[in-house]
LOBADO-354582 format. One record per residue (C-alpha): residue in three letters; x, y, z. Coordinates in steps of 0.1 Angstrom, whole numbers, plus 5000, padded with zeros to 4 digits. Layout:
BEGIN
ALAXYZ...
This chain:
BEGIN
UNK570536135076UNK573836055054UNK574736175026UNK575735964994UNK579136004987UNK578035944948UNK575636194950UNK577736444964UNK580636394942UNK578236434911UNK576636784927UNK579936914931UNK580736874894UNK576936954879UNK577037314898UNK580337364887UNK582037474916UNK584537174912UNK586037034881UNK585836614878UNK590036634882UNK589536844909UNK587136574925UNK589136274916UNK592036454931UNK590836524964UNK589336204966UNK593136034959UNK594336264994UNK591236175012UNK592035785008UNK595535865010UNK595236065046UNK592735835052UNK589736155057UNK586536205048UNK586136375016UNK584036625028UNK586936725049UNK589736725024UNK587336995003UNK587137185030UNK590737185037UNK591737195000UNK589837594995UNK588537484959UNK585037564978UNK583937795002UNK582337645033UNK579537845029UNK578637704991UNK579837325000UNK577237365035UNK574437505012UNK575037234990UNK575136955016UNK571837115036UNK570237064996UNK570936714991UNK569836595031UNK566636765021UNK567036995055UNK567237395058UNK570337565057UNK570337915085UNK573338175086UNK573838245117UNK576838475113UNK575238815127UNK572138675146UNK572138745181UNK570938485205UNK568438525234UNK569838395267UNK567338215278UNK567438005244UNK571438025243UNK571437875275UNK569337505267UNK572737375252UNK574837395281UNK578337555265UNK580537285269UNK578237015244UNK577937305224UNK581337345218UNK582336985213UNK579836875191UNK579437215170UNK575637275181UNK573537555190UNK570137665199UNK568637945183UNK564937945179UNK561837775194UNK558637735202UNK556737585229UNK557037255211UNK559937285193UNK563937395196UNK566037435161UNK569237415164UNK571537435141UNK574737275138UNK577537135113UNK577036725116UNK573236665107UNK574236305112UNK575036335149UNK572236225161UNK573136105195UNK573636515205UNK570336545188UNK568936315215UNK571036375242UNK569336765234UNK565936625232UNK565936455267UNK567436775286UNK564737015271UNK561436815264UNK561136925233UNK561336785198UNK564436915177UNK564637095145UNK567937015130UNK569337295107UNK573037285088UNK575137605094UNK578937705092UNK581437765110UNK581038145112UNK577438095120UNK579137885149UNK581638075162UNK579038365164UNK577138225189UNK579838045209UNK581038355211UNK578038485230UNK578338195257UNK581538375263UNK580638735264UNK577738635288UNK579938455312UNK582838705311UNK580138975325UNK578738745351UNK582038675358UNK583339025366UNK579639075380UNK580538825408UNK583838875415UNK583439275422UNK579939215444UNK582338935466UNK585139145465UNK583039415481UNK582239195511UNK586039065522UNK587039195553UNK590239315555UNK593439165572UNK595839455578UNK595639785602UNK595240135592UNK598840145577UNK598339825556UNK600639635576UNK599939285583UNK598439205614UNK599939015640UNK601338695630UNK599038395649UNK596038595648UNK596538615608UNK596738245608UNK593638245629UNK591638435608UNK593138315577UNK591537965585UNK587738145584UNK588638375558UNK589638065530UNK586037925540UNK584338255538UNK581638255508UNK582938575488UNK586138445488UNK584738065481UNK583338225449UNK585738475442UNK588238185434UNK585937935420UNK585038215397UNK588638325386UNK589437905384UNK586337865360UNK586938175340UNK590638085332UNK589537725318UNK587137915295UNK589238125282UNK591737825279UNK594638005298UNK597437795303UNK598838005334UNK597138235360UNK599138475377UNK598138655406UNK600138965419UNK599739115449UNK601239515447UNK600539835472UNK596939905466UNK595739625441UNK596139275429UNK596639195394UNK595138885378UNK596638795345UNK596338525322UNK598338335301UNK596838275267UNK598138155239UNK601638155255UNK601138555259UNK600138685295UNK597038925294UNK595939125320UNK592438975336UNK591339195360UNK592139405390UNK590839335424UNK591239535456UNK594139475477UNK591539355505UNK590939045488UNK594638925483UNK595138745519UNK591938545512UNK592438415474UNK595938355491UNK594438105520UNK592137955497UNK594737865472UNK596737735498UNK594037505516UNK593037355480UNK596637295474UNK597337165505UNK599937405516UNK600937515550UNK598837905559UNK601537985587UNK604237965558UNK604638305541UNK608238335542UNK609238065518UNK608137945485UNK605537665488UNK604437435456UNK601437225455UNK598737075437UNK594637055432UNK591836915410UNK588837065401UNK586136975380UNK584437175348UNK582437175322UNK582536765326UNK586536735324UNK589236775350UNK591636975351UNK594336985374UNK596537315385UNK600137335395UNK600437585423UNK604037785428UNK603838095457UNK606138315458UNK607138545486UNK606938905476UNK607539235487UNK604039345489UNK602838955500UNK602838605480UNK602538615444UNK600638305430UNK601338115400UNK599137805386UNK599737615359UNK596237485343UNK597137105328UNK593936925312UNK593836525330UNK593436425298UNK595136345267UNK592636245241UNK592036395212UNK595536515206UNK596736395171UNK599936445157UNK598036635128UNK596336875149UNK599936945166UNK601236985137UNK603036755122UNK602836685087UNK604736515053UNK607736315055UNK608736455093UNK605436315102UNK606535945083UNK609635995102UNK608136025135UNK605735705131UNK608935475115UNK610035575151UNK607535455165UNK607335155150UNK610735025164UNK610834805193UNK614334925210UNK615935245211UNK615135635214UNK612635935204UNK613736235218UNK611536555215UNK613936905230UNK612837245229UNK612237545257UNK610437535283UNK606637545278UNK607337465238UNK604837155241UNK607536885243UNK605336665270UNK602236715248UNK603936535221UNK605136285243UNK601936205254UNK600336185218UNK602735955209UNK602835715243UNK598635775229UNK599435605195UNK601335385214UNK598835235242UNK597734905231UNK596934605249UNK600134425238UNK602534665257UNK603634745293UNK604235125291UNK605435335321UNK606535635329UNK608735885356UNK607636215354UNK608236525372UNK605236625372UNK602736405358UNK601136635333UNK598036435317UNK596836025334UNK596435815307UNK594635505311UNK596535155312UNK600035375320UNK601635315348UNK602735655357UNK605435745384UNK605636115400UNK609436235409UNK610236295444UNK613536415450UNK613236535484UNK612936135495UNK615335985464UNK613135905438UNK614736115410UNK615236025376UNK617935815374UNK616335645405UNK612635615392UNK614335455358UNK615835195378UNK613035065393UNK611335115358UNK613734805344UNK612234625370UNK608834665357UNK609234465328UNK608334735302UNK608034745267UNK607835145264UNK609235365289UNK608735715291UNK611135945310UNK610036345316UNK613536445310UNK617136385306UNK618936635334UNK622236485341UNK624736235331UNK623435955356UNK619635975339UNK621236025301UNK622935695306UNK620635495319UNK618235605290UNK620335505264UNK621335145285UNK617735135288UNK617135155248UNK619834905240UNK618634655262UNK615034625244UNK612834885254UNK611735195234UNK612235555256UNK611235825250UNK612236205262UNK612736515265UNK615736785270UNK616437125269UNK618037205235UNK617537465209UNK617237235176UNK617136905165UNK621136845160UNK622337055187UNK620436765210UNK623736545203UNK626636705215UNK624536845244UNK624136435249UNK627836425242UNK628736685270UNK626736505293UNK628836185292UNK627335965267UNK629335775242UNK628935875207UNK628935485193UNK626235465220UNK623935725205UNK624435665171UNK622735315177UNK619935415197UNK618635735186UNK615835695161UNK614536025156UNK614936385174UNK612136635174UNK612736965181UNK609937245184UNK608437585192UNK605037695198UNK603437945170UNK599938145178UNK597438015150UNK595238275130UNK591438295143UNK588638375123UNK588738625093UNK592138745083UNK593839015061UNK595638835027UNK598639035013UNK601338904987UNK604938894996UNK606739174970UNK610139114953UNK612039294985UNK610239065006UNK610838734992UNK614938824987UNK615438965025UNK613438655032UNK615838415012UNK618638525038UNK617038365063UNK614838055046UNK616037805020UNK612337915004UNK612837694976UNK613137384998UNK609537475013UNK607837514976UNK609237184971UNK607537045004UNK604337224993UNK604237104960UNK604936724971UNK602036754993UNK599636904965UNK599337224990UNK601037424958UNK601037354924UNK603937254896UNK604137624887UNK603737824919UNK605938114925UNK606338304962UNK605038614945UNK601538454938UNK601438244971UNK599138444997UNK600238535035UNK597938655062UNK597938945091UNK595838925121UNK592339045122UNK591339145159UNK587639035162UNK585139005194UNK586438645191UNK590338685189UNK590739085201UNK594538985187UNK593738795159UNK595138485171UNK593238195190UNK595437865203UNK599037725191UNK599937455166UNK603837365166UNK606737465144UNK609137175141UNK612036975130UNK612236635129UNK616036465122UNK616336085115UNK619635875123UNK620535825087UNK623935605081UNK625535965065UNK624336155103UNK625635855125UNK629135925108UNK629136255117UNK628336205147UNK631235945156UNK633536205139UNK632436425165UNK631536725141UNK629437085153UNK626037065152UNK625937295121UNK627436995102UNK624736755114UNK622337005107UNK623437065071UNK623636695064UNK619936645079UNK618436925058UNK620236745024UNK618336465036UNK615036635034UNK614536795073UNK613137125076UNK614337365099UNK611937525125UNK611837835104UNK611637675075UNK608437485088UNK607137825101UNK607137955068UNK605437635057UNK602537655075UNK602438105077UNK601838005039UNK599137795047UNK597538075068UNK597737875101UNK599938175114UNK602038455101UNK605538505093UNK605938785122UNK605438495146UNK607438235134UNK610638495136UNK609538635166UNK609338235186UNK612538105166UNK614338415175UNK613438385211
């Protein structure tokens, strides 16, 4: 069931809805970005998903179903378990007692078709849809978990006993610990955490917080770097989630006086995902804090992070060296490992001896030899990256530069043939230098090491449908003071995202639509960045011993974008809006 790339091409033009330029065009970037074609039109907006679809569905010979509005019985829903639904981009929506359609967008995928086939017995009707049809009814997977969800979680709640006396003080000390033991085990509280673990993975939360006050505790989520509030539960159920946590994280019960940190894995919707536990002594008991990190790295690109144009050729050309130093800085929780690990990823052949010392060990990747700081017995950074030049690598990874000891041995490290990578604590690109410089390192050291610096911020990304507007004439001048805008146009022209004549004026921006889907308009993150090369002009500066600023001017006359720049880059694109790229820079 392929389609014929000819064929296609020739449609396209015969119904008008592309000009042969237009064709021969997209087909240059799709050999160029090395894509399918089908994917560069898509990308491009000369057609609409739902004409190209149409179109496609026409020239396979199959039907083509709009699913957009239909609403899905539960018990048909329910034959594509929600996870293979989501990853392959198909979904049940009719049948008969011989027969399931589903619809989907890759027709030629037909080892879902028959994985589909052998979990319901029945012979599959493959339809071609779009994405709106799909996002409709993966969207009613979620509403139909979220209320058996908060179904469960109230019924358990209901039946936890209670550890504290009339005047909600704790009860004595040992026989807490007693009953604590039997409480973690008991089945509503079994469920009641299973459930809150499972939900937060759905709703791919990054961070669940759960706060114990006087007569409640709070569950929140994390999503999309913003906390939301989950749920409240009774303030009966707060000493059992507590002991459960604990015992899955391996932590002592009798402890609630000082902070404890720990660890677990679970396993869901076929992946594992492990969660970073931090508790917290409060004054109304032990606040809880887990950090949700996926044990797995693939499918991260540097595309879908966000990467694009010459910062993206800079990046690789890093890569491609056999000695020296990519550095990626930013905030805390700005996706600096993440980018790490796509690049160790690209990286990971059978030719090279990679390892790592991390602190924690985010993501296992396969053929790495990963190495989890332990400070409390010695193994720091500087320690772990000794014993690293033992190990005969070719790439070594270090999960960040802290202090002077671990900065110089780094940048020995790269000098003596290896390839590091790391991260640090900065807020741009060329300020990463002198914060080098103020830990000790040798300028004459850095300059011949350093291959490129990444710097970056995480943005919220536009879901769904989304309100165009035009920028007016005030706009675009208070915006001015702030971005070199003509430097973007220039970027957006070069990568045939704006044409030779494009003024800001006539380039559309986009607000947030809230929708059943996104209730903020906004559904996951893609990066902002900055990417500066050590160009001969940079080095200079650098041995000079000049401000960042100066760096940072001389990097942008060399063709870097600035964060905010890049913001408005992709805000332009309608990946995100200009409100959130000042409101994450400015933070």
């Amino acid at each position: 069931m392929r389609i014929d790339l000819a064929k296609l091409k020739q449609f396209l033009i015969d119904s008008e809805l592309v000009s042969k330029a237009d064709v021969e065009a997209l087909q240059t970037i799709a050999d160029k970005k090395k894509q399918s074609l089908e994917e560069v039109i898509l990308n491009s907006g000369k057609v609409s998903e739902g004409d190209f679809r149409r179109l496609k569905a026409y020239l396979l010979g199959i039907p083509f179903i709009d699913l957009s509005k239909l609403k899905v019985a539960k018990e048909i829903l329910f034959l594509i378990p929600e996870p293979v639904a989501r990853k392959h981009n198909i979904v049940a929506y009719n049948r008969s007692d011989t027969s399931l359609e589903v619809a989907m967008l890759n027709p030629e995928d037909l080892e879902s078709i028959e994985f589909i086939k052998k979990g319901v017995g029945l012979k599959i009707l493959p339809r071609l849809t779009d994405s709106e049809s799909i996002k409709n009814i993966l969207l009613q997977y979620q509403k139909s978990l979220k209320a058996e969800f908060g179904d469960i979680i109230q019924k358990e709640a209901l039946d936890i006993k209670t550890l504290a006396n009339d005047n909600g003080e704790p009860m004595d000390e040992k026989l807490a610990e007693d009953e604590l033991k039997k409480l973690a085990e008991d089945v509503p509280v079994v469920r009641i955490v299973d459930t809150l673990l499972s939900h937060a993975i759905m709703q791919k939360a990054s961070d669940i917080h759960i706060e114990p006050y006087e007569k409640e505790v709070v569950i929140r989520y994390r999503l999309d770097g913003v906390l939301h509030d989950a749920m409240i539960l009774p303030k009966n159920v707060a000493a059992g989630i507590t002991a459960r946590i604990k015992i899955l994280a391996n932590l002592r019960l009798d402890e609630k006086r000082l902070p404890q940190d720990g660890r677990f894995k679970i396993e869901s919707s076929g992946s594992r995902v492990a969660f970073r536990v931090s508790i917290l002594p409060t004054y109304y008991g032990e606040k809880i804090v887990m950090r949700l990190l996926p044990d797995a790295v693939q499918g991260f690109t540097l595309e879908k992070a966000g990467f694009h144009g010459e910062g993206l050729e800079r990046i690789h050309l890093g890569m491609r060296s056999k000695i020296g130093m990519i550095l990626v800085t930013g905030p805390t929780g700005s996706g600096k490992s993440t980018t790490l690990y796509t690049i160790l990823d690209l990286l990971n052949t059978p030719d090279v001896n990679i390892c790592t010392v991390e602190d924690p060990i985010e993501y296992q990747m396969p053929r790495i030899n990963q190495t989890q700081v332990k400070p409390d017995i010695g193994l720091t950074f500087a320690a772990g990256l000794r014993s690293l030049m033992r190990q005969d690598p070719d790439i070594m990874m270090v999960g960040e530069i802290r202090d002077s000891e671990t900065a110089n041995l780094a940048i020995n490290a790269a000098l003596t043939g290896h390839l590091v990578l790391s991260t640090l604590h900065t807020n741009s690109a060329a300020a990463t230098v002198p914060r080098l410089l103020d830990m000790g390192a040798e300028a004459f050291l850095l300059v011949s090491t350093i291959k490129v610096i990444v710097s970056q911020r995480l943005v919220r990304k536009l879901a769904g449908a989304k309100e165009q507007y035009f920028l007016t004439e005030a706009e675009i001048k208070h915006l001015r003071t702030q971005v070199d805008l003509d430097r973007v146009l220039k970027v957006l022209q070069a990568e045939n995202l704006a044409p030779a004549s494009a003024v800001w004026n006539k380039i559309p921006f986009y607000h947030p639509k809230p929708s059943d889907e996104a209730k903020d308009g906004f559904a996951g993150r893609v990066g902002i960045h900055e990417i500066l090369s050590m160009s001969q002009a940079i080095k200079e500066l650098i041995i000079k011993n000049v401000s960042h600023n100066q760096i940072e001017e001389q990097a942008k006359k060399e063709g870097m974008l600035t964060m905010l720049e890049d913001g408005i880059y992709k805000a332009s694109q309608g990946i995100t809006t200009i409100e959130e790229v000042f409101r994450v820079v400015s933070e």
